[in-house]
N, C-alpha and C positions, 0 to 999 in steps of 0.2 A: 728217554726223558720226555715229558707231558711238554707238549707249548703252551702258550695263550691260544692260540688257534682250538687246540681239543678241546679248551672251554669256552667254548661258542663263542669266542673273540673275531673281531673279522680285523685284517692284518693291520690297519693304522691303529687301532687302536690299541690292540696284542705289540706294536713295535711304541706305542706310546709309554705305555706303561714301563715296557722294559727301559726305557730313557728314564723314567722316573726309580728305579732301583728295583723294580716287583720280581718275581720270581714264579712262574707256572706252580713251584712247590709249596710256595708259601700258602699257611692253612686260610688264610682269608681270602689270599687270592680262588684258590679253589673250590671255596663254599659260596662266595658272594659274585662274581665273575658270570659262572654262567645262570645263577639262578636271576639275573638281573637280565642276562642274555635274552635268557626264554622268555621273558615278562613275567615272570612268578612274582609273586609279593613276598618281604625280605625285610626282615626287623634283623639289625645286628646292634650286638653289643661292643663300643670300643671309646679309646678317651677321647676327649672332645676337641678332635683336631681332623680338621677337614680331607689331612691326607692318610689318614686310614682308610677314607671312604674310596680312594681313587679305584679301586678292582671292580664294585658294583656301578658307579658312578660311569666307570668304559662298557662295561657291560650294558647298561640304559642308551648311554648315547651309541653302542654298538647296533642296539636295537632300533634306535632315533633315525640310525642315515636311512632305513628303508621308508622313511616317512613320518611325519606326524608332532608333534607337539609337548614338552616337558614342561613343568613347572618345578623348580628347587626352590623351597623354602628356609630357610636359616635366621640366625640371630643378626639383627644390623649389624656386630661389630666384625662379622666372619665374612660381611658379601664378597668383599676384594678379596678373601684367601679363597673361596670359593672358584670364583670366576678368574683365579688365577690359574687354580685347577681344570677348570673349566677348557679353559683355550688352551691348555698342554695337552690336551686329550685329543683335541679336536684340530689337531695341526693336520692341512691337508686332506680334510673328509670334507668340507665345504656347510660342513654344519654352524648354524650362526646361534651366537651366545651373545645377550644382555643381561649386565648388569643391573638391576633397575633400584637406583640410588633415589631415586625421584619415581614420577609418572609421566612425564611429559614423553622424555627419548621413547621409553617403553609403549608408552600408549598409541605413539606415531606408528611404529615399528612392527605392533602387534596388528592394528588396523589394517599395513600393507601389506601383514603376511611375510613380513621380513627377517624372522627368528624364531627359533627351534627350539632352542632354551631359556627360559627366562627363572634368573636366579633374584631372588626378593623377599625382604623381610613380611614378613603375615599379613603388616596393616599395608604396604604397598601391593600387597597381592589384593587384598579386599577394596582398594581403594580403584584397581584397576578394574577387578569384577563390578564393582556399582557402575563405573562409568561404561560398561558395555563395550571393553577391550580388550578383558579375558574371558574366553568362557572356557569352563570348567568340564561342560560336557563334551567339550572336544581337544581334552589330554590324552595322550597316549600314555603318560607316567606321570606321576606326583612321587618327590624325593623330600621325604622330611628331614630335615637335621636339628638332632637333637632337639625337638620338641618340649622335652621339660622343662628350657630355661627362658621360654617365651614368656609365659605368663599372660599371655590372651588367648583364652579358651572360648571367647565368641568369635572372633577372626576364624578359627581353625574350624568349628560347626557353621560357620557362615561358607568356611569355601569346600567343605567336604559335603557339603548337603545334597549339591549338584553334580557332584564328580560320580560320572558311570561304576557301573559295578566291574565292569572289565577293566579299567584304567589300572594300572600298574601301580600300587604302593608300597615304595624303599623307605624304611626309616631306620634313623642312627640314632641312637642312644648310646648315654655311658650312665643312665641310671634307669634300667630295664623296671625295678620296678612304679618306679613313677610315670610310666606310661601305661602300664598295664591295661585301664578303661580305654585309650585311644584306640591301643592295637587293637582290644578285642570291639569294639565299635567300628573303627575302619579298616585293620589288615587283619581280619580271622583266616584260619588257616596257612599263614606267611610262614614258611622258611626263617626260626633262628638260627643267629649263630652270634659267636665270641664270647657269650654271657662269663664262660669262663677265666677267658684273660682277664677280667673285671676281677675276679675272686681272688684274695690273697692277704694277708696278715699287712698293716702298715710298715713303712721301713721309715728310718728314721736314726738318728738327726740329718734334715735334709734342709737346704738351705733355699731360699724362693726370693724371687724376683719379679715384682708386678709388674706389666707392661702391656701396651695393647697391640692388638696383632698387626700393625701397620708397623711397628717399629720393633720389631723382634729381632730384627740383622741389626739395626744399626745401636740396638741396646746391648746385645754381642758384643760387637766391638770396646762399648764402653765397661761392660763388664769383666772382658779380658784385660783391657790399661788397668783397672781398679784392682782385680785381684792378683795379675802379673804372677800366675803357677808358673812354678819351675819344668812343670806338663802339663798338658790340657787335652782331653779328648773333648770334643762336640759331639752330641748324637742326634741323631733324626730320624725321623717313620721313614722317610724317605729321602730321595737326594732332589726332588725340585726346590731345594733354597739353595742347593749344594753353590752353584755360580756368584749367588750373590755371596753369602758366607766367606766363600773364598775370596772374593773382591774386599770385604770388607775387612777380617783376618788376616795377617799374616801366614798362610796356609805352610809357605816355602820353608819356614824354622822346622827346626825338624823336632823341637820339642809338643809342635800341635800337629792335633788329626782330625779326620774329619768321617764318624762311621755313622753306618745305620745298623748293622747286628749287634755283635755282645761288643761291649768296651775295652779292651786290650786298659792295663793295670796306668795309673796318673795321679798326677797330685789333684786334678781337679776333672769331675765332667758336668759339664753342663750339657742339660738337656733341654735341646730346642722343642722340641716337640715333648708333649707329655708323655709320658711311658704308660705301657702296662702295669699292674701290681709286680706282677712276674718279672718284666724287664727293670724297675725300679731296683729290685732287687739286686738282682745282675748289676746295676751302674755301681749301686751302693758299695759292692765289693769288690768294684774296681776303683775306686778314688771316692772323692768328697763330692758329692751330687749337689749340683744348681739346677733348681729349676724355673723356666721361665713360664710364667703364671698369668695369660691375659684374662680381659675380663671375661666374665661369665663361665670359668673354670672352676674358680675356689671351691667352690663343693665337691669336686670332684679329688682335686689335688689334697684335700684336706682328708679326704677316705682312704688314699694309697701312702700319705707322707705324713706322718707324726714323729716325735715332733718335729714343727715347722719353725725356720730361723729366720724371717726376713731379711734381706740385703737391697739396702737404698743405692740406688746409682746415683750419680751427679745429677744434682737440679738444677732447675733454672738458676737458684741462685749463687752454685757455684760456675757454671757458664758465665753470667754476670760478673764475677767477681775475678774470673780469667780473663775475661777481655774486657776489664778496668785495667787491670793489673798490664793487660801488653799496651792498649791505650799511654798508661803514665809512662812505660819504657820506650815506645814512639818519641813521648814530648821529652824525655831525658835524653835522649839520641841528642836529636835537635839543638838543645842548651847544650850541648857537651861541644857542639858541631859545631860552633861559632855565636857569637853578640850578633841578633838577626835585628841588624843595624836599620831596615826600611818599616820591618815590622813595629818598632822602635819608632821612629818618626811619624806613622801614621795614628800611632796609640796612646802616644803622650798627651795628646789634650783630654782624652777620654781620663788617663789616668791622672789628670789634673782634677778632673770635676769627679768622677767617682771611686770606689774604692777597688783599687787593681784586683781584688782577689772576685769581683763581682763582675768585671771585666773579664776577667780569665775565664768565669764558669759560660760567661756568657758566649766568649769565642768557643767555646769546646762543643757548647751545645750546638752550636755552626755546622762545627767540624765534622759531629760525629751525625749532624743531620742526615738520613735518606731520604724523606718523603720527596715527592715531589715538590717545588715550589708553586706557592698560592699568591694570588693576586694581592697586595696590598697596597695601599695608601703609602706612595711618595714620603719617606721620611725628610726633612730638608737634612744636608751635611751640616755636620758639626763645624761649626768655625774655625779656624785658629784662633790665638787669644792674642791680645797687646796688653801692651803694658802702660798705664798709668804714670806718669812720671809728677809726684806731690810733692808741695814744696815745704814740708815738717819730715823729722824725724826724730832718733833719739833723744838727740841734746834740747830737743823741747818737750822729752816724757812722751810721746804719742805709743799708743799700740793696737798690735793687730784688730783690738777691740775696737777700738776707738774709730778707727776705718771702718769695720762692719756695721757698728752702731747708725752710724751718719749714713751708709750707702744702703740700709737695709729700709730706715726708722726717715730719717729724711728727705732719702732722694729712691725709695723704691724702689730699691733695688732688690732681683733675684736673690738670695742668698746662693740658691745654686748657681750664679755664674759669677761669684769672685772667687777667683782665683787663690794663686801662692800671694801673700804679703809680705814683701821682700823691709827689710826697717834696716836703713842704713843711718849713719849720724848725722846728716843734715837734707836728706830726704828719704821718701820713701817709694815703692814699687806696687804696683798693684796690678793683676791679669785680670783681664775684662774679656768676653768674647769681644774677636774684631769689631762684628757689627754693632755693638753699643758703646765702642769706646769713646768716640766723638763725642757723643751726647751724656755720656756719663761724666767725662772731662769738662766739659762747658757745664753741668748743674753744679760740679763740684767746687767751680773757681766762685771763692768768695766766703765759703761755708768756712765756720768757726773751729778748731780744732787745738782742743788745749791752749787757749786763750791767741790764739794766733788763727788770722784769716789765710786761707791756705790758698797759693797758686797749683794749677791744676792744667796737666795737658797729657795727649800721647805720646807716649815717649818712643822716638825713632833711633835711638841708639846712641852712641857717640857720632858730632859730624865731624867728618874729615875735611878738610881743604885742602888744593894742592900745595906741595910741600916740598922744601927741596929738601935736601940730606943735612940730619940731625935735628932739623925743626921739631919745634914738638908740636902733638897731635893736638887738633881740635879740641874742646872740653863742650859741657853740654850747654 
């Protein structure tokens, strides 16, 4: 049986790969491996997922440890699957790999001669060449990926213009012919392969799932609570999500699995990873095919899959509307749990002057606050209130009117700070904040109130005096 080794693999990388599921036999591995090895130039055809490429990919940086310089170029939303691949190759070779999400880490990095690989979208590659921290003519390989779906064809002539004629160029495609002028402009005479797993009749009805490539596991997850098969196969190019997957899945039920070859028979398989025309096929006749769809693939998944069904996962605003939903059962807990008697004491004046439902929204928004707290301006505390003690009530016609008119229209008063108007039969009640009661009580003694001048004071309660047994109580 052939190793990685007989194709010009040197052993971390030949044991890398087999941690990611490869096989010496597998026809990719054995077309693209060592022609990547030798530094031959290598146009392959495959779906647009970063881990087809990993066999040419070990093969380059195979070639990489004896020295020298790589540039990976890709679509911004692939960098992180990239450079995830990236450092599973290169566990223990000592070869350094940047992400370059920006310019700056990159730029420092390249200046000190600190990295080997640099993975980067087009325009951060050119942005790095103007500023005289890449140069081009001292690559030992250039790896294109997928090229067609960039869509700046002066980036790509600005950084190929300078790249030596020996420099190594890998490209992946999954639409061979829309690259055709690149190849024959920069990779003449390259090594293809795969063009033909691309070839094959659509399959279909196949079901799709938009999603972008940072959240492929944890849309998984939501995907499997949402369709809840009675079996389920997962499939993938390979097993580097295998860990997370299993983390995130219930792996251990024994109605789910989790392959990379043909899909053994299920109610549902989702397909992590894009398929071949070929392999689609295969999923198709073993269950109900999912596919998950990030961006910059649709052209691609629309050529192999017709028709196509889209399947919406939970949105934000059903998130939203779940945790409103456990929010109110928090606060029914709560009321169910007892009369939160201090909560009560503190809030009753509030809900004397405003309207408790605007109160409520108001605590919640408290409640449910995270941000950090910001410096504000000292509210003063809300007062307690007293009470008024007038000397009208019923039996002389008075009403709550007749109190607000006078203390609104004669003596200036807040409307928002009177209170309950309590109307008894030969007087009445009236809540004032503490601090204006004094003074509202003394404008008030004297004023006319349904043809009676009215006596006016803070009313302290009933007073008691001491008492012996059966006496009666104080009166006001």
């Amino acid at each position: 049986m052939p190793s990685f080794q007989d194709l010009h693999l040197k052993p971390p990388f030949a044991a890398a790969l087999e941690r990611l599921g490869w096989n010496p036999e597998d026809a990719a591995a054995r077309e693209s491996a060592p022609t990547a090895a030798r530094g031959h130039n290598l146009v392959a055809s495959t779906p647009p997922v970063p881990a087809y490429a990993a066999p040419a990919l070990a093969g380059l940086l195979s070639r990489l440890s004896d020295g020298g310089r790589a540039l990976l170029l890709a679509p911004p939303g692939q960098l992180d699957e990239w450079g995830g691949l990236a450092h599973a190759l290169v566990q223990d070779t000592g070869i350094r790999v940047q992400v370059a999400h920006g310019t700056a880490r990159a730029m420092r990095r390249l200046k000190a001669n600190a990295v080997d690989l640099v993975i980067a979208a087009p325009e951060t590659a050119l942005t790095l060449l103007t500023r005289s921290a890449l140069s081009m003519d001292a690559l030992t390989a250039l790896f294109l990926a997928w090229p067609e779906s960039w869509g700046e064809e002066d980036s790509i002539t600005a950084l190929m213009q300078d790249l030596p004629k020996e420099t190594q160029r890998v490209i992946y495609t999954s639409a061979p012919d829309r690259v055709e002028a690149l190849v024959e402009r920069y990779a003449r005479k390259a090594l293809t392969s795969g063009a033909a797993a691309l070839e094959g009749a659509a399959t279909g009805p196949v079901r799709t799932v938009g999603v972008s490539w940072a959240r492929r596991v944890s849309a998984l997850a939501e995907l499997v609570e949402l369709l809840d098969p009675a079996s389920l196969v997962i499939w993938t190019a390979d097993t580097s999500h295998h860990p997370a997957i299993a983390q995130a899945v219930a792996l251990a039920e024994p109605e789910l699995s989790l392959v990379t070859g043909d899909a053994p028979k299920a109610e549902t398989i989702v397909a992590f990873d894009l398929p071949t025309a070929a392999r689609l096929q295969q999923l198709a006749q073993s269950g109900e095919v999912v596919l998950l769809v990030p961006p910059g693939t649709e052209s691609y998944t629309a050529r192999i899959a017709t028709p196509r069904r889209p399947l919406a996962l939970p949105g934000i605003a059903d998130t939203v509307s779940a945790a409103a939903a456990a929010q109110r059962g928090a606060i029914v807990r709560a009321l169910e749990a007892g009369t939160p008697d201090r909560a009560l004491l503190i809030l009753a004046p509030l809900f004397e002057r405003h309207d408790p439902v605007a109160v409520a929204a108001a605590l919640f928004d408290l409640w449910t606050s995270s941000g950090p707290a910001e410096p504000v301006a000292r509210v003063p505390d809300i007062p307690a209130t007293a009470k008024l003690f007038v000397g009208v009530g019923k039996k002389d016609g008075a009403t709550a009117n007749d109190f607000v008119a006078v203390l609104t229209k004669d003596l200036r008063v807040d409307r928002g700070k009177i209170g309950r108007i309590e109307l008894r039969e030969a007087y009445s009640l009236i809540e004032i904040p503490a601090q204006d009661a004094e003074k509202v009580a003394l404008a008030l003694n004297g004023v006319t109130i349904r043809r009676r001048k009215v006596t006016a004071r803070v009313d302290r309660g009933p007073t008691r005096s001491p008492r012996r047994e059966g006496s009666p109580a104080g009166r006001r």
